[in-house]
N, C-alpha and C positions, 0 to 999 in steps of 0.2 A: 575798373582798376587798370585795364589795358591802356585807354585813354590819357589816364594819369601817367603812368609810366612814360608811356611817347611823348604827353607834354613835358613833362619835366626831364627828360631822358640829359640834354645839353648841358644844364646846369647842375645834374645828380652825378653825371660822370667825372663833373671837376672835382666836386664834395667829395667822392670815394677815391677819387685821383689823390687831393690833399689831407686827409684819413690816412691812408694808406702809407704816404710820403712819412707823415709823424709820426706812425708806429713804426715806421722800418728805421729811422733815428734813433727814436727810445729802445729798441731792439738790438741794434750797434751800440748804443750806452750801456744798456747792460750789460753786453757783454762783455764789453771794454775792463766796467767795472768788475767782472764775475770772475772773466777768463774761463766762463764756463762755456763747450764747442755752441750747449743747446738753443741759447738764444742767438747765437751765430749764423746756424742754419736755419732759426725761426727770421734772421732777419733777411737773410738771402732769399731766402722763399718771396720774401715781402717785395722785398727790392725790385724783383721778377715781374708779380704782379702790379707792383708800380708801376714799372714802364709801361706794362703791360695797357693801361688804362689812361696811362699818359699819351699813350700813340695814340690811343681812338678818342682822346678829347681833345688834341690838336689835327688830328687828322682833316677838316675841312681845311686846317690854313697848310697845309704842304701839298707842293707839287707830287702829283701821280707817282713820277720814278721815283721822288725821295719816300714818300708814305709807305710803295712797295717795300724796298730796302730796309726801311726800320720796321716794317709788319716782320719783314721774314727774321728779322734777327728776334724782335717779339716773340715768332712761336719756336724761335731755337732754345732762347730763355727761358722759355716755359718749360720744353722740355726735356732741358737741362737738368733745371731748380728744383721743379715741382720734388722730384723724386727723393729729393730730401729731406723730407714730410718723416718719411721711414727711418731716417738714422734720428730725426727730433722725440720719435716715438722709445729706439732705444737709450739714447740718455736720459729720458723723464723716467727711466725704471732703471737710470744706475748701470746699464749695462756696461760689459768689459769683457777682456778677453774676446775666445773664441763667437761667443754670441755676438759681439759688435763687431767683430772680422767680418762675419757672415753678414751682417745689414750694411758694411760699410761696402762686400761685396756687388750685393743686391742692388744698390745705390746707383754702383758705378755703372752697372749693366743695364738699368733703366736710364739713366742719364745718356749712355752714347745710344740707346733706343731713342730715347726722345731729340737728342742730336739730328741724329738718322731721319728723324721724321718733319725735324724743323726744315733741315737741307732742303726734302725732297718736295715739301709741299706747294701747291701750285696755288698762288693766291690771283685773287680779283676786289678791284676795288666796290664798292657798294656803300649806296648812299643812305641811311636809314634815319630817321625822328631827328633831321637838323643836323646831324653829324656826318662825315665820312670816314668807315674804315676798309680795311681788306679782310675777307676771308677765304679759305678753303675754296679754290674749284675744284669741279666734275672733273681736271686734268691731274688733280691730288690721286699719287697711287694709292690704291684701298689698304696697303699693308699702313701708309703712313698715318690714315685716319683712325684704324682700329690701334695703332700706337697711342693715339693722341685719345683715344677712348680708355684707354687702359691706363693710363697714366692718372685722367682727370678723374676719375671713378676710381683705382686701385691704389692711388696714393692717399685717400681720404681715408678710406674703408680700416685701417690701419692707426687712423687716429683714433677713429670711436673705437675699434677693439682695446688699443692700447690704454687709452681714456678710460672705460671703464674698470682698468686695471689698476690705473693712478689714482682715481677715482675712490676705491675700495681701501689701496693703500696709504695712500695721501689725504685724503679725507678733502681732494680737490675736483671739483667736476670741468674746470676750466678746459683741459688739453680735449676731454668727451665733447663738447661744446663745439670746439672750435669746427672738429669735424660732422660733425652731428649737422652744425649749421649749415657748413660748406655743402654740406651732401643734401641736404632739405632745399636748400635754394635751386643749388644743379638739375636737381628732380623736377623744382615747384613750374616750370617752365613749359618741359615735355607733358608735362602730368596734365598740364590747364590745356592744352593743345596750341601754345604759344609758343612753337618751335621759333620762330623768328626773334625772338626776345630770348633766348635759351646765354646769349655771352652777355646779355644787360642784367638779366637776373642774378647769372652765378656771381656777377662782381660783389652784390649785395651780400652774398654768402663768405666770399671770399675777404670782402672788409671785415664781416664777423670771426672769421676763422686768424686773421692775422691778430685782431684786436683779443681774442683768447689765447691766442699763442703769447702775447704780450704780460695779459693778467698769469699766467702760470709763471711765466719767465720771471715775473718778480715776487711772485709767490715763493717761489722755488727758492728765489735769494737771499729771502727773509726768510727763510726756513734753516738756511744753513750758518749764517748769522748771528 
């Protein structure tokens, strides 16, 4: 399976590149159409991870200084966005008032956390399965890396909980899904002892996670319709 993976690594990260591109559109349409915030923030997430995947599938055709430059604005995006995850969780249960005060709180203080952590991070380019991207050096201070641990693990963890709440009352397993996925992928990497593969695999997870965040989004729509 490793094998595969690396052979096809080049041509799989354009696939989830242009994936990803299409759901963060339909993501923007719906909301357009909805004027609901939740597919708004389900498409900014997307957006995030788009670029996100669009750096490391052009990265062999850019120069070193430009690749650094857009990696680092990459993992500021990330950890920006990601945190967002959290307020998608309270509008799929309707919240308002003081309970959305508090997550739109929450939001904001993981977002200039993950800011904090894109700023400081110390990237190295590195060449893996035909492509080049940048990651994290040994020069990354440890508080920035356990940020960017907490954010990629603690913004998921919050969909499955929240999912199987929507789940019980919505009679939709979609939003449970999206995170469930996200979080089996992230795992499936560490777990096989394929730490090296551990940002190819999550993209896999992470195309599952926006493409559910999509099927609920219109669920949601045709629900209130």
């Amino acid at each position: 399976m490793r094998e595969f993976l690396l052979a096809t690594a080049p041509v799989m990260i354009w696939i989830l590149t242009i994936l990803e591109g299409i759901i963060c559109v339909f993501l923007f349409q719906n909301y357009r159409a909805s004027k609901n915030l939740m597919p708004l923030f389900m498409g900014l997430v997307c957006a995030g991870l788009t670029y996100d995947a669009l750096i490391i599938a052009i990265g062999a055709f850019l120069p070193q200084g430009l690749l650094l430059a857009l990696s680092q604005v990459r993992f500021i995006s990330h950890g920006v966005l990601v945190p967002l995850n959290i307020l998608t969780c309270g509008y799929a249960l309707h919240w308002d008032g003081l309970k959305l005060k508090i997550l739109y709180g929450l939001t904001a203080i993981l977002s200039l956390m993950g800011l904090a952590a894109g700023i400081c991070r110390k990237l190295e380019v590195v060449e893996f399965a035909g492509f080049v991207r940048c990651k994290s050096s040994e020069l990354s201070p440890a508080w920035a890396e356990g940020i960017n641990s907490l954010l990629s693990y603690g913004t998921v963890f919050p969909l499955i909980i929240f999912g199987i709440i929507v789940w019980i009352k919505q009679k939709t397993p979609f939003l449970f899904l999206s995170g469930l996925l996200m979080f089996v992928f992230a795992a499936l990497a560490p777990a096989t002892g394929n730490f090296d593969l551990i940002f190819y695999v999550s993209m896999f997870g992470e195309c599952f996670m926006v493409l559910f965040f999509l099927l609920y989004a219109r669920k949601s729509s045709t629900a209130k319709t």
